[in-house]
Biopython code that builds the backbone (N, CA, C, O; Angstrom):
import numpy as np
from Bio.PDB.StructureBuilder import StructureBuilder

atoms = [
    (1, "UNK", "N", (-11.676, -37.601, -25.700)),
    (1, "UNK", "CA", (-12.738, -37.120, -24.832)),
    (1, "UNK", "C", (-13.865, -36.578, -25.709)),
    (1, "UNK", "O", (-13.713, -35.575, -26.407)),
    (2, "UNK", "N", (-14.745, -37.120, -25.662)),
    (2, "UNK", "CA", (-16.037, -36.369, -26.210)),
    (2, "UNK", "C", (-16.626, -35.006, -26.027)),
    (2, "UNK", "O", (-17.236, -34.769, -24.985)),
    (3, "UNK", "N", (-16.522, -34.274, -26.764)),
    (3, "UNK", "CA", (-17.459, -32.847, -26.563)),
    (3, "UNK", "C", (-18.528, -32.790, -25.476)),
    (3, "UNK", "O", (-18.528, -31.689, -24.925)),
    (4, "UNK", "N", (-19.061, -33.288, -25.196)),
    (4, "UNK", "CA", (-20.003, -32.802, -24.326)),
    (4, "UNK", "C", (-19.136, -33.499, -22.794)),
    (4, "UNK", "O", (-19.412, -33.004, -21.701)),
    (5, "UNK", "N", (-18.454, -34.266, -22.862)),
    (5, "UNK", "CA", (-17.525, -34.636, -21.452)),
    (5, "UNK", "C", (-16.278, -33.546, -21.515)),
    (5, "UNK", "O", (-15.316, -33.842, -20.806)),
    (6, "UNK", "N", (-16.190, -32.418, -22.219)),
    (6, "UNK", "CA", (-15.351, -31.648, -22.892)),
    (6, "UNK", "C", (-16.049, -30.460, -21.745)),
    (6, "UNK", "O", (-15.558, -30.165, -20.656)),
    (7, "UNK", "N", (-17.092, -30.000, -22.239)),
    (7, "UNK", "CA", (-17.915, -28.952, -22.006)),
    (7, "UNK", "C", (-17.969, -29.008, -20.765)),
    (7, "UNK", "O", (-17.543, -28.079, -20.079)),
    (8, "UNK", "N", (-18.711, -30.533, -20.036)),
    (8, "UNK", "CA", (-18.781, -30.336, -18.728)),
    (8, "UNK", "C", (-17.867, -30.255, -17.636)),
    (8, "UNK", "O", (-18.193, -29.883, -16.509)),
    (9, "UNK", "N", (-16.406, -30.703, -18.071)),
    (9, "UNK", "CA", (-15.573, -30.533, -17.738)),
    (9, "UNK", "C", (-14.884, -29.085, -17.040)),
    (9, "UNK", "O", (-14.236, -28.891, -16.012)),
    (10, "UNK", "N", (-15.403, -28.135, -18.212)),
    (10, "UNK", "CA", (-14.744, -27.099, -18.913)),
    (10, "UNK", "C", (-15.701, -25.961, -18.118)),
    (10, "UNK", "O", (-15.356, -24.814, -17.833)),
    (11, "UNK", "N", (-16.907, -26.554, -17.860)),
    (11, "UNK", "CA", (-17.962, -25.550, -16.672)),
    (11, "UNK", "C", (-17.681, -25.836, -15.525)),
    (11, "UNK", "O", (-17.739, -24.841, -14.803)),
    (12, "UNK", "N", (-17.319, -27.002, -14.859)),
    (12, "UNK", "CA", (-17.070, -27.369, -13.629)),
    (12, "UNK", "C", (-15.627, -26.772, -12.922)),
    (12, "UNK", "O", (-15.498, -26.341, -11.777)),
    (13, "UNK", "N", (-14.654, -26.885, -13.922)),
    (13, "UNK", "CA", (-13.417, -26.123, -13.494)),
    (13, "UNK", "C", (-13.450, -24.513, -13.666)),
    (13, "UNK", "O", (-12.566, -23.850, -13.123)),
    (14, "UNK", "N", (-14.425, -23.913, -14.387)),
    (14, "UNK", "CA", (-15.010, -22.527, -14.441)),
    (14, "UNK", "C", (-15.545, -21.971, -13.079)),
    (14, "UNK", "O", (-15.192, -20.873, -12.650)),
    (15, "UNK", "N", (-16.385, -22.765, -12.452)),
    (15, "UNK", "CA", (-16.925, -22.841, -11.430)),
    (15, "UNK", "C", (-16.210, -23.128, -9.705)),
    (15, "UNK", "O", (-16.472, -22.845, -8.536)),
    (16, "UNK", "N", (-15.250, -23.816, -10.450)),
    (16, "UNK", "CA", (-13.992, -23.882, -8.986)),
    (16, "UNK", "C", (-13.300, -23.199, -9.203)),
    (16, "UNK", "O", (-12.401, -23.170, -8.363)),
    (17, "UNK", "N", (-13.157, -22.231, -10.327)),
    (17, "UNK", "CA", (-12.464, -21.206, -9.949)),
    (17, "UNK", "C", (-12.842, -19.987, -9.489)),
    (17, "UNK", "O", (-12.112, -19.198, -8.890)),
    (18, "UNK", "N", (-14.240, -19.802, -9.835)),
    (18, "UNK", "CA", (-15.248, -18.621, -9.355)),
    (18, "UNK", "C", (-15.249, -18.993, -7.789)),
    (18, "UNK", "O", (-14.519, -18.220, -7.169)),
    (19, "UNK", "N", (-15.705, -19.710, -7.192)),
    (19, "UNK", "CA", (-15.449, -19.822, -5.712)),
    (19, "UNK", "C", (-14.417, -19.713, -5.357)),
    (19, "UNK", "O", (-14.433, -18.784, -4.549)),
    (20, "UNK", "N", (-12.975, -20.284, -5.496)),
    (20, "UNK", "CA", (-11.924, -20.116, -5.183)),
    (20, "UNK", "C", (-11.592, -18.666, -5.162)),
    (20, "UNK", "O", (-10.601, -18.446, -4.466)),
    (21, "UNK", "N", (-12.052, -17.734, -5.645)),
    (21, "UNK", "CA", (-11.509, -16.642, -6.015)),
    (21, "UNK", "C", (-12.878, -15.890, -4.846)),
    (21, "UNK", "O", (-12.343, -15.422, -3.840)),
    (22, "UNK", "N", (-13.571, -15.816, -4.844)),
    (22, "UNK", "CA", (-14.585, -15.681, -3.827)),
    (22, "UNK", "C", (-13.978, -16.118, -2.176)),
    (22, "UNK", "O", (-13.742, -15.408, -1.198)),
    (23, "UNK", "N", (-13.896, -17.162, -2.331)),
    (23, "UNK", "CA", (-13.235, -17.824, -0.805)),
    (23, "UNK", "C", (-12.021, -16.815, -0.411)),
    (23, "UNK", "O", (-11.845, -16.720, 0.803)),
    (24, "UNK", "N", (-11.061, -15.965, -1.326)),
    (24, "UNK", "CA", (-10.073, -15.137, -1.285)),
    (24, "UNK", "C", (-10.267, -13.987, -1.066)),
    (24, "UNK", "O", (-9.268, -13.278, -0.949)),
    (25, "UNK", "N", (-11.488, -13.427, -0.940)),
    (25, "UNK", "CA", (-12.248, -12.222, -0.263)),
    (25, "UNK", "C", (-11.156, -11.737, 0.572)),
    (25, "UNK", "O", (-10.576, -12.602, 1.227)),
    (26, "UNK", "N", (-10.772, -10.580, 0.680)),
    (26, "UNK", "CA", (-10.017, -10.713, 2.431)),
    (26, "UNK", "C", (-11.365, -9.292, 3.639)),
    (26, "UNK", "O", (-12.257, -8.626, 3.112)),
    (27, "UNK", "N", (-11.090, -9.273, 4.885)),
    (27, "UNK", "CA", (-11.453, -8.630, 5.227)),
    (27, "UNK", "C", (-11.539, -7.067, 4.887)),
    (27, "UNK", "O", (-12.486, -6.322, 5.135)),
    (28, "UNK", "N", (-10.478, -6.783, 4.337)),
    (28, "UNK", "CA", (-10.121, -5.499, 3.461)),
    (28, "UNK", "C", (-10.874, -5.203, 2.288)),
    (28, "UNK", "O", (-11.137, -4.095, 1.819)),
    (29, "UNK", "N", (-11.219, -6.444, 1.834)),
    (29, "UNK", "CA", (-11.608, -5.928, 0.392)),
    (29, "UNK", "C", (-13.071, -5.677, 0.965)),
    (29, "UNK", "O", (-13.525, -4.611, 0.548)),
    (30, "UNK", "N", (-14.124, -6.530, 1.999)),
    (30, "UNK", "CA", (-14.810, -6.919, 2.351)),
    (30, "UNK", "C", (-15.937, -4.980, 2.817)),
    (30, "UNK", "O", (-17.075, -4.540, 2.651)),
    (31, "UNK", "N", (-14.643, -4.525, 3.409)),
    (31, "UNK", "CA", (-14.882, -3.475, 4.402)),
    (31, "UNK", "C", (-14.667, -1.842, 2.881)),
    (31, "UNK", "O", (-14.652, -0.627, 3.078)),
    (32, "UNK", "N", (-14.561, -2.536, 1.706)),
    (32, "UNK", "CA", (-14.479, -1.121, 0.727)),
    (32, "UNK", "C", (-15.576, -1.334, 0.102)),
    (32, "UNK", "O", (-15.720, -1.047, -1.086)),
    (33, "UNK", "N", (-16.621, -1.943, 0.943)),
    (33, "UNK", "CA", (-18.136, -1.972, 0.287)),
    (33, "UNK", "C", (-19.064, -1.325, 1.033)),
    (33, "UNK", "O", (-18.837, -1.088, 2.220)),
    (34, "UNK", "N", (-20.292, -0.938, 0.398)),
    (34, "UNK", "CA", (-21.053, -0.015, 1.348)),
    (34, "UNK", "C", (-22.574, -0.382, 0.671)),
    (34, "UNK", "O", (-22.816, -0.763, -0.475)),
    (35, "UNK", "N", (-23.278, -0.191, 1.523)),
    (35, "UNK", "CA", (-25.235, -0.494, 1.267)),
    (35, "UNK", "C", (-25.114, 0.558, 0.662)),
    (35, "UNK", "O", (-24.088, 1.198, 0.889)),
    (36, "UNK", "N", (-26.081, 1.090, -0.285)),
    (36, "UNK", "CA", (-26.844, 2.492, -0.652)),
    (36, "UNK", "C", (-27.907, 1.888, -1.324)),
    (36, "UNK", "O", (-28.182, 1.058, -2.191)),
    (37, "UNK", "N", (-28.379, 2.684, -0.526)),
    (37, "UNK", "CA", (-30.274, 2.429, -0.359)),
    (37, "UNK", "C", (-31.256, 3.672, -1.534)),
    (37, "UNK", "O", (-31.187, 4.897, -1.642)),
    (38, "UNK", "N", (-32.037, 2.712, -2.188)),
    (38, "UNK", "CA", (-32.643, 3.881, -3.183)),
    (38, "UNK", "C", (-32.110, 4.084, -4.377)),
    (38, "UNK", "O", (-32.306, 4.994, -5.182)),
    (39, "UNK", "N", (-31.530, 3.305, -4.414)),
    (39, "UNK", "CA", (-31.059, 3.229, -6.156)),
    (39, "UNK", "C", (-31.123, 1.573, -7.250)),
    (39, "UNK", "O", (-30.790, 1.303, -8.404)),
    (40, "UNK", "N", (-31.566, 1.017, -6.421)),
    (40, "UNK", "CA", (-31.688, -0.211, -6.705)),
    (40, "UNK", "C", (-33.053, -0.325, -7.819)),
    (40, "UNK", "O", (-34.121, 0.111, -7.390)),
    (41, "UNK", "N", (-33.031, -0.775, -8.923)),
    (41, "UNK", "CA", (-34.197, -1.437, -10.002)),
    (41, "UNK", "C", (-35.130, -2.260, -9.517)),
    (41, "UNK", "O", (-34.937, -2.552, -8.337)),
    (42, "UNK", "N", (-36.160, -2.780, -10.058)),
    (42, "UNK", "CA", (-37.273, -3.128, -9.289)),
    (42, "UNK", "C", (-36.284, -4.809, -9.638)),
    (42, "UNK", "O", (-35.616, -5.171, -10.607)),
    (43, "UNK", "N", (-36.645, -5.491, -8.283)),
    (43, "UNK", "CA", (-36.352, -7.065, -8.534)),
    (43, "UNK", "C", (-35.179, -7.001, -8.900)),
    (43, "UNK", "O", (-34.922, -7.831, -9.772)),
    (44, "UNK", "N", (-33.791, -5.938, -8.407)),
    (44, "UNK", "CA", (-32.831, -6.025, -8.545)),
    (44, "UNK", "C", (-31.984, -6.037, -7.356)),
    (44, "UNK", "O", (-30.794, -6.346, -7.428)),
    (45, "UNK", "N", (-32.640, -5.664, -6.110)),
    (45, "UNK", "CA", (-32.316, -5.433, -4.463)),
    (45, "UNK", "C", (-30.928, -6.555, -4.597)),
    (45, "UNK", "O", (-30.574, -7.284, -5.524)),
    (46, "UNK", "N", (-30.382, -6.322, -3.291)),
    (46, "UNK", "CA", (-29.521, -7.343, -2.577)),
    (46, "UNK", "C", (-29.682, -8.148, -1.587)),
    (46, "UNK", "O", (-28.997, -9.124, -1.281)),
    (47, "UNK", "N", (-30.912, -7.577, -0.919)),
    (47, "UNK", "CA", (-31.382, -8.259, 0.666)),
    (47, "UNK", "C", (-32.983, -8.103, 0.516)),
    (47, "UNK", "O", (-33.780, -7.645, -0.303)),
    (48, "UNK", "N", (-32.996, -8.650, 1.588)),
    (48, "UNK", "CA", (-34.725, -8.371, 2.493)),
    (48, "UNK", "C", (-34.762, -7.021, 2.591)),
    (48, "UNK", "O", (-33.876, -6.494, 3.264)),
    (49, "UNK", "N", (-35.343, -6.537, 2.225)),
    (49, "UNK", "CA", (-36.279, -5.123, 2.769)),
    (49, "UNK", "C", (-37.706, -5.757, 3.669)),
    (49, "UNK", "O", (-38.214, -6.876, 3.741)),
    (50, "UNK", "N", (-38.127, -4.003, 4.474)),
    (50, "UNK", "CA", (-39.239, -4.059, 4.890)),
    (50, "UNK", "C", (-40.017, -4.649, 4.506)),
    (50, "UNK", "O", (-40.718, -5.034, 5.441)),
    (51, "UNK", "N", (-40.466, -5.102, 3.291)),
    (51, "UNK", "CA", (-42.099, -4.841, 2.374)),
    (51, "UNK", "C", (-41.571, -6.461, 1.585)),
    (51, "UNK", "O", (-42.335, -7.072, 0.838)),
    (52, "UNK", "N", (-40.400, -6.875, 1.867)),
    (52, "UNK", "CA", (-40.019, -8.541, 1.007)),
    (52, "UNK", "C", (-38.904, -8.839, 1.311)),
    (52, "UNK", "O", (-37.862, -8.202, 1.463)),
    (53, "UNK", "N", (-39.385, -10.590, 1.452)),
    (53, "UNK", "CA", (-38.560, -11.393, 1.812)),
    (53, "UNK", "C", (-37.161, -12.046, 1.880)),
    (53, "UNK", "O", (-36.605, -12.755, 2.719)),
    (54, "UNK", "N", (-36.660, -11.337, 0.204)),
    (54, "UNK", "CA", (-35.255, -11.824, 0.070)),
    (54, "UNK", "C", (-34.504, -10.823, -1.056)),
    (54, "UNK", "O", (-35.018, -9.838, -1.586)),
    (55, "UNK", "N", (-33.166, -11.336, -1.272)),
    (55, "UNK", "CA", (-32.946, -10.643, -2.439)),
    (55, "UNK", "C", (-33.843, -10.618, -3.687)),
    (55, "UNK", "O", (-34.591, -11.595, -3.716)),
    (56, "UNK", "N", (-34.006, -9.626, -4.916)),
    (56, "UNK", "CA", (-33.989, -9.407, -5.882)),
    (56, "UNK", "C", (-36.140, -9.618, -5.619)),
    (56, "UNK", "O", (-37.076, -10.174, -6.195)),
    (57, "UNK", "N", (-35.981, -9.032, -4.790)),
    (57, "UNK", "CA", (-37.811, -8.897, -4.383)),
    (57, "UNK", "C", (-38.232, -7.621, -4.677)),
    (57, "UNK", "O", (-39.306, -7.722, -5.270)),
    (58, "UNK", "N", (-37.889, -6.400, -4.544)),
    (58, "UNK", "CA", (-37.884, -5.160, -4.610)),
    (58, "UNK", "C", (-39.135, -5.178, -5.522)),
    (58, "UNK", "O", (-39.372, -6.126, -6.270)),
    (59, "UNK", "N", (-39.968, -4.021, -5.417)),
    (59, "UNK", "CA", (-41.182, -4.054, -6.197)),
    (59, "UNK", "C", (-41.290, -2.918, -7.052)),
    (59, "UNK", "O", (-42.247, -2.697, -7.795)),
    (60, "UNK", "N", (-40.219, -2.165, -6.915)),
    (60, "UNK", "CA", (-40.471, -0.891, -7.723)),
    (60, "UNK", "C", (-38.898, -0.369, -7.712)),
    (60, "UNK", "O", (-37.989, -0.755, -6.978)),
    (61, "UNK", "N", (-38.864, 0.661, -8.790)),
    (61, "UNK", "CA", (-37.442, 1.263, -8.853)),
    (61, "UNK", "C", (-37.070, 2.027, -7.883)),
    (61, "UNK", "O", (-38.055, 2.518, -7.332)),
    (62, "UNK", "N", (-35.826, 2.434, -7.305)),
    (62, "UNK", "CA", (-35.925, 3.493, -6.376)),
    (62, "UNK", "C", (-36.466, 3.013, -4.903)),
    (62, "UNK", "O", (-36.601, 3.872, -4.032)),
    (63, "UNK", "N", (-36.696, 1.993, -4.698)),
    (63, "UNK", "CA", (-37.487, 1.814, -3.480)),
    (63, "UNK", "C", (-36.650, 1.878, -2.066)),
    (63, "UNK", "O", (-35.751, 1.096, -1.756)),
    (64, "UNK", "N", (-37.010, 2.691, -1.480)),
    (64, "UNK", "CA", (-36.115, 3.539, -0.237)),
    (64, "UNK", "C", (-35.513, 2.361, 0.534)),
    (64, "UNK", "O", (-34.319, 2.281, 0.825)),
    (65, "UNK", "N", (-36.490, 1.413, 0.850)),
    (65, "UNK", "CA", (-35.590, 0.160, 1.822)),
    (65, "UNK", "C", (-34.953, -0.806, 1.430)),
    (65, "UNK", "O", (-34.778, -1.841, 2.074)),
    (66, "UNK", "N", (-34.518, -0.554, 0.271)),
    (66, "UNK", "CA", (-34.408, -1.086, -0.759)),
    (66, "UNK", "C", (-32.442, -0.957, -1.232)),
    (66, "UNK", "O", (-31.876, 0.047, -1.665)),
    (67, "UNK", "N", (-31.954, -2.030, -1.010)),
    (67, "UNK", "CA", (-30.341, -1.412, -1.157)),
    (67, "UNK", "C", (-29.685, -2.618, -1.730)),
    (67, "UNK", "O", (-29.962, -3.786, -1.457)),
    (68, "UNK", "N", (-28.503, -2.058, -2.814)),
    (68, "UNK", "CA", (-27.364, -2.588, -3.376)),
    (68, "UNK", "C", (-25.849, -2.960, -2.940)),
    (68, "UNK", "O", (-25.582, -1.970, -3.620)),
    (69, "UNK", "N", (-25.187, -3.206, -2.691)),
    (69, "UNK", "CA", (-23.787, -3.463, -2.686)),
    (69, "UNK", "C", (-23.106, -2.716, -3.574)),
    (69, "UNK", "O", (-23.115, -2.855, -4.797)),
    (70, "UNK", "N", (-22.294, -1.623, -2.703)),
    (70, "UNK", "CA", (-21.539, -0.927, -4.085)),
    (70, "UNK", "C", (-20.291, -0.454, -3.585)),
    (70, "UNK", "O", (-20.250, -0.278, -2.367)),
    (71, "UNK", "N", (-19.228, -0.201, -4.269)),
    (71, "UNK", "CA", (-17.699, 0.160, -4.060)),
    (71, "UNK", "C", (-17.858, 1.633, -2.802)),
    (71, "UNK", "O", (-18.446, 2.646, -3.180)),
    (72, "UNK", "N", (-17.449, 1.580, -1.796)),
    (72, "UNK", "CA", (-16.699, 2.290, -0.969)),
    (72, "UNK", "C", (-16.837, 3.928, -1.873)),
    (72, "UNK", "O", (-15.880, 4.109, -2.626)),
    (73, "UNK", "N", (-17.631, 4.794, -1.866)),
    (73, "UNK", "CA", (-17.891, 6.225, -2.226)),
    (73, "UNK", "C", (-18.654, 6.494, -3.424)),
    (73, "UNK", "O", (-18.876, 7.613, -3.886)),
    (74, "UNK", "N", (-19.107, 5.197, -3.972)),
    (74, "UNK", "CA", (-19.737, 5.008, -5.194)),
    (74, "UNK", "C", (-21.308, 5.769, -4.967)),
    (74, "UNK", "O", (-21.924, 6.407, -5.821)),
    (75, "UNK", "N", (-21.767, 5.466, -3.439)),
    (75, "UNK", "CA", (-23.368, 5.801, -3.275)),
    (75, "UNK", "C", (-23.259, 7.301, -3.193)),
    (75, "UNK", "O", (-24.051, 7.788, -4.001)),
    (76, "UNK", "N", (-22.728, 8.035, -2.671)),
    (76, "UNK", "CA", (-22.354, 9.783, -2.921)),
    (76, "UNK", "C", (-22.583, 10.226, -3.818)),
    (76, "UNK", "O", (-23.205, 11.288, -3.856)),
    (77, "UNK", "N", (-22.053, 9.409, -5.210)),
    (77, "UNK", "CA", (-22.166, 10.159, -6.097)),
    (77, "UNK", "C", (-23.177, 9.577, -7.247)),
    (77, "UNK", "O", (-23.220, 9.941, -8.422)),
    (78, "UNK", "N", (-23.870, 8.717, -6.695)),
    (78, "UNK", "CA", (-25.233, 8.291, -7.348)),
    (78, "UNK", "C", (-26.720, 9.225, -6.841)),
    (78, "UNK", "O", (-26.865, 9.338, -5.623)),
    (79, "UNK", "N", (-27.446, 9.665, -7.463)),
    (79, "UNK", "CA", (-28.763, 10.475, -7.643)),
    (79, "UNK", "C", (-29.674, 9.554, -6.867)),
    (79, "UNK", "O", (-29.966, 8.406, -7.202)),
    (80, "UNK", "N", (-30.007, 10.070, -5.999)),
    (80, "UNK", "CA", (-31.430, 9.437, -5.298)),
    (80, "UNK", "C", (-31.060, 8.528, -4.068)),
    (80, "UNK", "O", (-31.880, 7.835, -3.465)),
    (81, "UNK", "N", (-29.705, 8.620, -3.769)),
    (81, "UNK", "CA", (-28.901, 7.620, -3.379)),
    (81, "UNK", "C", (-28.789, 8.109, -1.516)),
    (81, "UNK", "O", (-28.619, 9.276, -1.163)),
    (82, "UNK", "N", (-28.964, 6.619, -0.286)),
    (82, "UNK", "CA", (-28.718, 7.386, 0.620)),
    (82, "UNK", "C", (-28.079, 5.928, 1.548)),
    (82, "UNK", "O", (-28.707, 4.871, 1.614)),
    (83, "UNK", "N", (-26.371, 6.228, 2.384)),
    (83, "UNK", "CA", (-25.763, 5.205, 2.526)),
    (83, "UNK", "C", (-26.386, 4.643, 3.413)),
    (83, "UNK", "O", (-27.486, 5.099, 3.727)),
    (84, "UNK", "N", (-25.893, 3.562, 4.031)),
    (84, "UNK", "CA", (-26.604, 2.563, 5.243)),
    (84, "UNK", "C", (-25.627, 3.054, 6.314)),
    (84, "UNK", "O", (-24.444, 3.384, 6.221)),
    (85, "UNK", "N", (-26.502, 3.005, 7.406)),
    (85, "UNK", "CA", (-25.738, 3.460, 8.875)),
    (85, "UNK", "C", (-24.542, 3.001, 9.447)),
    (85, "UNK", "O", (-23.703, 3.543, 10.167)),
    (86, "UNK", "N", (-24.689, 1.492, 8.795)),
    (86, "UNK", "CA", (-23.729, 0.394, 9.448)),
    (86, "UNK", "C", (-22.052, 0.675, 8.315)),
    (86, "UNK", "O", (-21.048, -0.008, 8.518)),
]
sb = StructureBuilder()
sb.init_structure("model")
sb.init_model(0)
sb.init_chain("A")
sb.init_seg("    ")
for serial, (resi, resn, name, xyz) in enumerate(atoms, 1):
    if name == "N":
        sb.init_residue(resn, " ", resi, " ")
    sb.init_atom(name, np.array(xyz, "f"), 0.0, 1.0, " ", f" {name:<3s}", serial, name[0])
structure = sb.get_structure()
């Protein structure tokens, strides 16, 4: 097998395993996540905010409508940090 039919090989089965392992999410793990809003880097967001269209739009650091994905009690104990309602 040639190196570069080596390589691509070798990314493609990298890649079915990253989804596979994704697809294994369960509802549990799903529900020990939480928004916290205001701590997010500029162009580092997770979603749409008010003020832009999609993820990783955010225009400034800190930006209040502005929220991350983070472990279940993690936003508490982050500075500047305030959870999502839902």
């Amino acid at each position: 097998m040639k190196k570069t039919n080596f390589a691509v090989a070798a990314a493609i089965t990298s890649l079915l395993a990253v989804g596979a392992t994704t697809l294994t999410t369960t509802p549990a793990q799903a529900a020990e996540k939480e928004k916290c809003y205001g701590v997010a880097k500029a162009g580092k967001n997770d979603c749409a905010t008010a003020t832009s269209s999609c993820a990783g739009t955010s225009t400034k650091d800190a930006q209040k409508d502005a929220f991350i994905v983070v472990p279940q009690g993690l936003c508490d104990r982050l500075s500047g940090s305030a959870k999502s309602a839902s």
